[in-house]
VOLUM-209925 format. One record per residue: x, y, z of N, C-alpha, C, O, CB in turn; residue in three letters; residue number from 1. Coordinates in steps of 0.02 Angstrom, whole numbers, plus 32768, in hexadecimal, padded with zeros to 4 digits. Atoms other than C-alpha are relative to their C-alpha. Glycine has a CB too. Layout:
<rs>
@n_x=X, n_y=Y, n_z=Z, ca_x=X, ca_y=Y, ca_z=Z, c_x=X, c_y=Y, c_z=Z, o_x=X, o_y=Y, o_z=Z, cb_x=X, cb_y=Y, cb_z=Z, code=ALA, pos=NUM
...
</rs>
This chain:
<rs>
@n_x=8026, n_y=8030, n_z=7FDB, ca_x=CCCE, ca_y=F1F7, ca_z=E34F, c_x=8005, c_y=7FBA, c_z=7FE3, o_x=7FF2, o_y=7F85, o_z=7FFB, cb_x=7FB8, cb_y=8015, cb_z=8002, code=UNK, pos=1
@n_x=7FEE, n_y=8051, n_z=802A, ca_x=CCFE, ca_y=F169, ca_z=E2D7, c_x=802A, c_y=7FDB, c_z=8023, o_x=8058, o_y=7FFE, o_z=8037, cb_x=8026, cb_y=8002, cb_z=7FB5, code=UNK, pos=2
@n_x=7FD6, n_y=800D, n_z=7FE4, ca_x=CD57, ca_y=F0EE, ca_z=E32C, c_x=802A, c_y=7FCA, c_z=7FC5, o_x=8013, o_y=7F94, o_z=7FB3, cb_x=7FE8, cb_y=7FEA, cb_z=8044, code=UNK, pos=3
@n_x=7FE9, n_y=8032, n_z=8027, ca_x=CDE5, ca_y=F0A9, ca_z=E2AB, c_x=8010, c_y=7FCB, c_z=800E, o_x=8019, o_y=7FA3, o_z=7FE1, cb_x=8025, cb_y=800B, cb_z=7FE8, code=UNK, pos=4
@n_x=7FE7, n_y=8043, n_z=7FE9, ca_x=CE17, ca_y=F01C, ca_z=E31A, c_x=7FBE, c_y=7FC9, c_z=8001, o_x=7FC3, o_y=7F8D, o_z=8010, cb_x=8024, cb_y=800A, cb_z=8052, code=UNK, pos=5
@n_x=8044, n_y=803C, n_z=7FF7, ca_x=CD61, ca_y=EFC4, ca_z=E314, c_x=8017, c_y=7FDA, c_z=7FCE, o_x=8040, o_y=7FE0, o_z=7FA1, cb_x=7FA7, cb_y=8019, cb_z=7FF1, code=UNK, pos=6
@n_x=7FEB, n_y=805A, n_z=8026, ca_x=CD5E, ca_y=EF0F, ca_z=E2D4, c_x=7FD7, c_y=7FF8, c_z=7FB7, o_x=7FDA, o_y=7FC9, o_z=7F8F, cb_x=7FD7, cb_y=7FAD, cb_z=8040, code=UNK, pos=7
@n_x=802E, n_y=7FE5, n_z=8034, ca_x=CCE8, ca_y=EF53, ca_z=E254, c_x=8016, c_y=8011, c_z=7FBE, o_x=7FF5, o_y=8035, o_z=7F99, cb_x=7FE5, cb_y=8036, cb_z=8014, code=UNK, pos=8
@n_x=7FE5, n_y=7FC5, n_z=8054, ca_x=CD57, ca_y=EF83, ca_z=E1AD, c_x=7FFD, c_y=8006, c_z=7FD6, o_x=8023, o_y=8027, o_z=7FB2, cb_x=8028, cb_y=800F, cb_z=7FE4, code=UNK, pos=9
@n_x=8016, n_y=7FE9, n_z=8040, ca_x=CCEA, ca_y=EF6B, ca_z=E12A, c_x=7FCE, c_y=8034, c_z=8006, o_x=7FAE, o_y=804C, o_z=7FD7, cb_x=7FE7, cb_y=7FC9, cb_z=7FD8, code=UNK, pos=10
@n_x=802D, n_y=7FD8, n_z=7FE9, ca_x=CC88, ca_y=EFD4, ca_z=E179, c_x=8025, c_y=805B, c_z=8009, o_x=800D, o_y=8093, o_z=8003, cb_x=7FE6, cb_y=7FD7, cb_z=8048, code=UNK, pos=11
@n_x=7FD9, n_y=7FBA, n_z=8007, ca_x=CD03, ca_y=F062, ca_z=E187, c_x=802C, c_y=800E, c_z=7FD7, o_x=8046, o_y=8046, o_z=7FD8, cb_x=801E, cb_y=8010, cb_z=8031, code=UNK, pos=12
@n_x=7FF0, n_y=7FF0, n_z=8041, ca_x=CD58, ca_y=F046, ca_z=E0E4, c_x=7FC7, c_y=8015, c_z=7FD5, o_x=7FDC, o_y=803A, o_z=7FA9, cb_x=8020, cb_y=7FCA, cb_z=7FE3, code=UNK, pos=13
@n_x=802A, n_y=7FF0, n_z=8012, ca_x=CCA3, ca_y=F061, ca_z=E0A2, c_x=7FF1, c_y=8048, c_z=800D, o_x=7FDC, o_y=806E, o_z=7FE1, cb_x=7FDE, cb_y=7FD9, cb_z=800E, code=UNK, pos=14
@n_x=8014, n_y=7FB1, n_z=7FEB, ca_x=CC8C, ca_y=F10C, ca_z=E109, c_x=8042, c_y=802C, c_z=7FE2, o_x=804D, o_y=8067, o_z=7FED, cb_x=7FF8, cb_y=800B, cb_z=8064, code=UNK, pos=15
@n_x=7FB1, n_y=7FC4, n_z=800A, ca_x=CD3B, ca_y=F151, ca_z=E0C1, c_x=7FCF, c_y=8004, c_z=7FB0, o_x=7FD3, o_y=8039, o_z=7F90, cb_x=807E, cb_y=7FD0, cb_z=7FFF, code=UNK, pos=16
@n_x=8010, n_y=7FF8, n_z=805B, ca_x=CCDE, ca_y=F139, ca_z=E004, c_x=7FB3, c_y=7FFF, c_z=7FE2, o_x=7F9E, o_y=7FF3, o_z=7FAA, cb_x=8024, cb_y=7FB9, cb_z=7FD6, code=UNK, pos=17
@n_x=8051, n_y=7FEF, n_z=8032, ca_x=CC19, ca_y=F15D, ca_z=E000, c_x=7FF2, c_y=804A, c_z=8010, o_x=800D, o_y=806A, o_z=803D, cb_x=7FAC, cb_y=7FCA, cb_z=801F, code=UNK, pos=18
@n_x=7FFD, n_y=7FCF, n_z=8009, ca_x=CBDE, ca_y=F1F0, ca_z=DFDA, c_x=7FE0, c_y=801C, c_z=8087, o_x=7FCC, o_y=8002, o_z=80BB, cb_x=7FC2, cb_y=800E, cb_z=7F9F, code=UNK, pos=19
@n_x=7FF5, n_y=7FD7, n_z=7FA8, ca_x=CBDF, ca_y=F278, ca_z=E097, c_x=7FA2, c_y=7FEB, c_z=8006, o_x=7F88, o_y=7FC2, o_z=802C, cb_x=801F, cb_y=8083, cb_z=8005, code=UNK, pos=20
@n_x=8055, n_y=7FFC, n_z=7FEC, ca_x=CB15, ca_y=F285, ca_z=E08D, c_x=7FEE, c_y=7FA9, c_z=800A, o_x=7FB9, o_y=7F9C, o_z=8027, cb_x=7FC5, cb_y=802C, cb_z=7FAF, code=UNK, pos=21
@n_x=800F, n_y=8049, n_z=7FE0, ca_x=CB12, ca_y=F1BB, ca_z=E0A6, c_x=8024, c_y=7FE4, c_z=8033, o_x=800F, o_y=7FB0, o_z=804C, cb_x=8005, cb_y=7FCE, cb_z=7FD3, code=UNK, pos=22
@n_x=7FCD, n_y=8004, n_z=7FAE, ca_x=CBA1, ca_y=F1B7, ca_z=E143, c_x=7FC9, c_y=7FF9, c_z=8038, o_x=7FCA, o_y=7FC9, o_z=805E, cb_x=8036, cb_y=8059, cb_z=8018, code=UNK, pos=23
@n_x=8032, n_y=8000, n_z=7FBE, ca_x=CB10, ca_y=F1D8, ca_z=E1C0, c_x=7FD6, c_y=7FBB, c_z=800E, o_x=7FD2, o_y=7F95, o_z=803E, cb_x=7FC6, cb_y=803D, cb_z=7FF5, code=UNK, pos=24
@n_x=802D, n_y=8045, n_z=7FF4, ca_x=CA97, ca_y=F152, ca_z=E195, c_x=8033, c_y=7FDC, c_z=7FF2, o_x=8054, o_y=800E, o_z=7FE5, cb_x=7FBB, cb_y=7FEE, cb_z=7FD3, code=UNK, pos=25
@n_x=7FDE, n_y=801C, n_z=8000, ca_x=CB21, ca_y=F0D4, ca_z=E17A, c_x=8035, c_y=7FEB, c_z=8054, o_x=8047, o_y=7FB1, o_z=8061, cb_x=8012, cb_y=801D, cb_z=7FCA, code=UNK, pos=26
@n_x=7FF3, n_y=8007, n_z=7FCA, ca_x=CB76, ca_y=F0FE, ca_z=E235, c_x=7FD9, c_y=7FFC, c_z=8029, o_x=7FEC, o_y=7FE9, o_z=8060, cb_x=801F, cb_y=801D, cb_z=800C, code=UNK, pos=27
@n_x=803B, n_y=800D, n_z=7FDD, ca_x=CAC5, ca_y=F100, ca_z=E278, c_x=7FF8, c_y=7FBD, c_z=7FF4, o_x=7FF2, o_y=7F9E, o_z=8029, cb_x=7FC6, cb_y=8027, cb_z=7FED, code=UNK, pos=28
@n_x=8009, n_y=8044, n_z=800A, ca_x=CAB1, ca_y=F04E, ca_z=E226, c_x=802F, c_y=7FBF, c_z=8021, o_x=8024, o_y=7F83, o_z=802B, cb_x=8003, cb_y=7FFF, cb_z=7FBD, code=UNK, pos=29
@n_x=7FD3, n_y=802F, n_z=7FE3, ca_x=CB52, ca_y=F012, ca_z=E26E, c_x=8017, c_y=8022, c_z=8034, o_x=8053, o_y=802E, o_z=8030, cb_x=8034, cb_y=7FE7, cb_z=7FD7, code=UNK, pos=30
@n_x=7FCD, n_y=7FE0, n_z=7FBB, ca_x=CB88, ca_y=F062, ca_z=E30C, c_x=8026, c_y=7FE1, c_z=8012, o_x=8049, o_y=8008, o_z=8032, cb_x=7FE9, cb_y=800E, cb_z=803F, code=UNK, pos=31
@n_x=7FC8, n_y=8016, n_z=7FEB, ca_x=CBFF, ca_y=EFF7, ca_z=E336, c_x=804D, c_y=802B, c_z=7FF0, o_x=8083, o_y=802E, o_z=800E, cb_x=7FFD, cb_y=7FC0, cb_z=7FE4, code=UNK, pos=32
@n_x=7FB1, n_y=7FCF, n_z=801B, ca_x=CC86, ca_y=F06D, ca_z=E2D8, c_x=8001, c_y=802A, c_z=8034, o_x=8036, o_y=8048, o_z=803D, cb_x=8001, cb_y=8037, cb_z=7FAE, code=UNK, pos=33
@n_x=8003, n_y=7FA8, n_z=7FD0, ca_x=CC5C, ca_y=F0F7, ca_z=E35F, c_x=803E, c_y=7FE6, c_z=803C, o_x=804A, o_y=7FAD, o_z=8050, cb_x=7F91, cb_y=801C, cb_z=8039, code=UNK, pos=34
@n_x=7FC8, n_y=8004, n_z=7FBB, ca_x=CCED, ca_y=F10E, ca_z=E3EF, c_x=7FC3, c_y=800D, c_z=8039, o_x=7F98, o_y=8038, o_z=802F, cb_x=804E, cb_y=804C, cb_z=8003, code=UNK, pos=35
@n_x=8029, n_y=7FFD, n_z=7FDA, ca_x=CC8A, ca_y=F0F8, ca_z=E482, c_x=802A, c_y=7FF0, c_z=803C, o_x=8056, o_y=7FC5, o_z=803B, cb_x=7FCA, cb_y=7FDB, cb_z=7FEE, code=UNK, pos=36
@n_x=804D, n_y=800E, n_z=7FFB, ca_x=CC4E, ca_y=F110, ca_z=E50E, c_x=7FF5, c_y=8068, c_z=7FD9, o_x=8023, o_y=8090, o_z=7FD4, cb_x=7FD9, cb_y=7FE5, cb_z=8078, code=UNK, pos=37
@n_x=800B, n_y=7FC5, n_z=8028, ca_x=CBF4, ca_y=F1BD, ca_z=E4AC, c_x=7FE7, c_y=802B, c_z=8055, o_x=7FB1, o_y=800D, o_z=805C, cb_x=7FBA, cb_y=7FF3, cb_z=7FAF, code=UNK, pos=38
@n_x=801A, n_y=7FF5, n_z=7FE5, ca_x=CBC4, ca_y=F212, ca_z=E545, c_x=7FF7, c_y=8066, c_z=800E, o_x=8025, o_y=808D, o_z=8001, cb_x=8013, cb_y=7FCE, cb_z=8027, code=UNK, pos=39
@n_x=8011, n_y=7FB4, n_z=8022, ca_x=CB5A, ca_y=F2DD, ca_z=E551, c_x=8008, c_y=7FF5, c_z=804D, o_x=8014, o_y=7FC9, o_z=8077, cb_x=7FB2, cb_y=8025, cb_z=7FC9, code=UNK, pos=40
@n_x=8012, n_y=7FCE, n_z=7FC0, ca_x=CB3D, ca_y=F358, ca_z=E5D5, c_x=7FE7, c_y=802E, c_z=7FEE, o_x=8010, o_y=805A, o_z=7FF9, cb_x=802F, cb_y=801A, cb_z=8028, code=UNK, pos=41
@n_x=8029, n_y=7FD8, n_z=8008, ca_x=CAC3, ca_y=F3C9, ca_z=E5A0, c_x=8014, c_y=8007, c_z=7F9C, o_x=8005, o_y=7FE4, o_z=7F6C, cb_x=800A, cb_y=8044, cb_z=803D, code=UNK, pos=42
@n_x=7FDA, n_y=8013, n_z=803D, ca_x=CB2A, ca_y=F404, ca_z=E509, c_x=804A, c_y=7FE2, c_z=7FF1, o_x=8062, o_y=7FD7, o_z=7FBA, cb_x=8000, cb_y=8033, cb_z=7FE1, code=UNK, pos=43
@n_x=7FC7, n_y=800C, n_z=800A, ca_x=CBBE, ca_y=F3D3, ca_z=E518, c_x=800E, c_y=7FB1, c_z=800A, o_x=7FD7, o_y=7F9B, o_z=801D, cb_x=8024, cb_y=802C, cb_z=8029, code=UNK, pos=44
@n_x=7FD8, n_y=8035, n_z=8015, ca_x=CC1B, ca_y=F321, ca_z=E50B, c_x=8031, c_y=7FE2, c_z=7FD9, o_x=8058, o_y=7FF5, o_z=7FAD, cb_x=7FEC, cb_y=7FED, cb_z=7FF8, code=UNK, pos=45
@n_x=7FA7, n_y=8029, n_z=8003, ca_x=CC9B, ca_y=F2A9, ca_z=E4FA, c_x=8002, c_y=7FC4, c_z=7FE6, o_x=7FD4, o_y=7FA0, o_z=7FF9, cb_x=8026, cb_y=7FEC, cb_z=804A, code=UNK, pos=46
@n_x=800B, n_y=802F, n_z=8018, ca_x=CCC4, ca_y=F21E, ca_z=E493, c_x=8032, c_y=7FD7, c_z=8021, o_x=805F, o_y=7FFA, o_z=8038, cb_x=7FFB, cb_y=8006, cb_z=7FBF, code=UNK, pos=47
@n_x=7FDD, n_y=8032, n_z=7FE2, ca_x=CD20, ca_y=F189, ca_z=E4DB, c_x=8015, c_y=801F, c_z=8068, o_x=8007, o_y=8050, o_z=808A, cb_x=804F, cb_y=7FF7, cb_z=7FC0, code=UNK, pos=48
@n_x=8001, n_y=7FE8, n_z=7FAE, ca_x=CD5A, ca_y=F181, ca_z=E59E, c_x=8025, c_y=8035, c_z=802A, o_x=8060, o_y=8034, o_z=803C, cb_x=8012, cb_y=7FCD, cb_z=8022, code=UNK, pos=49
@n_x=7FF1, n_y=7FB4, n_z=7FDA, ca_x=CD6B, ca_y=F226, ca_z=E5F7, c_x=7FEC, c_y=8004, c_z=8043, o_x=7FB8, o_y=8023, o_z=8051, cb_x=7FDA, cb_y=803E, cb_z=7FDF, code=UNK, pos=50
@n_x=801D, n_y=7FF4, n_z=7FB7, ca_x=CD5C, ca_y=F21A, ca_z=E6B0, c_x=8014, c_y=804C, c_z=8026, o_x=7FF6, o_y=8068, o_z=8054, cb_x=8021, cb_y=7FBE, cb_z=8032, code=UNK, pos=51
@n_x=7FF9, n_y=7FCE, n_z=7FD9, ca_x=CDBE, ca_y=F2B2, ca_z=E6D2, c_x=7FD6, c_y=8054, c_z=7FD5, o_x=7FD4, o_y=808B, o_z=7FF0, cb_x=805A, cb_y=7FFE, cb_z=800F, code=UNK, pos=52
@n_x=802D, n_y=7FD8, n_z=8013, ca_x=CD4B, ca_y=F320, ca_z=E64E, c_x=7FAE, c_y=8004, c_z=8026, o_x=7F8A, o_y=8036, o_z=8028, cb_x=8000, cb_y=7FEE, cb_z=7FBB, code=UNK, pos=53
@n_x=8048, n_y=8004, n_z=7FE0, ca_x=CC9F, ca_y=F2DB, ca_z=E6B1, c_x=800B, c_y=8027, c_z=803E, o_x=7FE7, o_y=8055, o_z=8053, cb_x=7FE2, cb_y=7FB0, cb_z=8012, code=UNK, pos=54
@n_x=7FFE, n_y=7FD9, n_z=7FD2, ca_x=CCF9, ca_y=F307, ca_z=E741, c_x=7FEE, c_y=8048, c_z=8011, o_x=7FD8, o_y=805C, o_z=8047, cb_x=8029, cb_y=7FF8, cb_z=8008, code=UNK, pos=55
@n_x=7FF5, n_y=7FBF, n_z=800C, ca_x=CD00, ca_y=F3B5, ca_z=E710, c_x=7FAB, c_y=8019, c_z=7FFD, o_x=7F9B, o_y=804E, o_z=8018, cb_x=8032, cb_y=800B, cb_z=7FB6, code=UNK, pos=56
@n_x=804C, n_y=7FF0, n_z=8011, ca_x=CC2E, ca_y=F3B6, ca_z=E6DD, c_x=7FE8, c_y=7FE5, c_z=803D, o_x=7FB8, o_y=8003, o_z=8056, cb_x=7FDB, cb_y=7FDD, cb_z=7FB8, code=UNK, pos=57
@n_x=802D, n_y=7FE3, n_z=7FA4, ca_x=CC01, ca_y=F37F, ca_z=E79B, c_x=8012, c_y=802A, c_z=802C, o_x=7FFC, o_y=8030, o_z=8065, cb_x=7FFA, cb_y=7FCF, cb_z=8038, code=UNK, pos=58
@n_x=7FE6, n_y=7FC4, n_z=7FC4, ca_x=CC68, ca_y=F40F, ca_z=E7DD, c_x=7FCB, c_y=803D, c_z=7FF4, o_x=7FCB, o_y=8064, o_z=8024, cb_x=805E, cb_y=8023, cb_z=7FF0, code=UNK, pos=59
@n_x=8017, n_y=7FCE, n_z=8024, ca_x=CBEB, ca_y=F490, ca_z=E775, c_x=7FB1, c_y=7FFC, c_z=8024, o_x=7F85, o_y=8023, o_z=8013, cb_x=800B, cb_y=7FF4, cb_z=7FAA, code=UNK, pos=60
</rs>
């Protein structure tokens, strides 16, 4: 869900080197790293643009 191409890269040279249990609050603090758009369907979802996966969740 990381997106390496964001304009962000001290921000994602930082997430390659603190400890795992501080990754969460750190991508919560900066979302901008995230590939977006993040979008659910009950449980299931998709990260970046999927029109022919949504398709598939209004056939159901």
């Amino acid at each position: 869900m990381i997106d390496e191409a964001c304009k962000d890269k001290d921000t994602l040279a930082l997430l390659k080197y603190i400890a795992e249990s501080e990754r969460e609050e750190k991508i919560l603090s900066n979302q901008q790293v995230l590939k977006t758009p993040i979008v659910r369907n009950g449980k299931q979802a998709t990260v970046g643009y999927r029109p022919e996966v949504w398709k598939g969740w209004a056939l159901h």
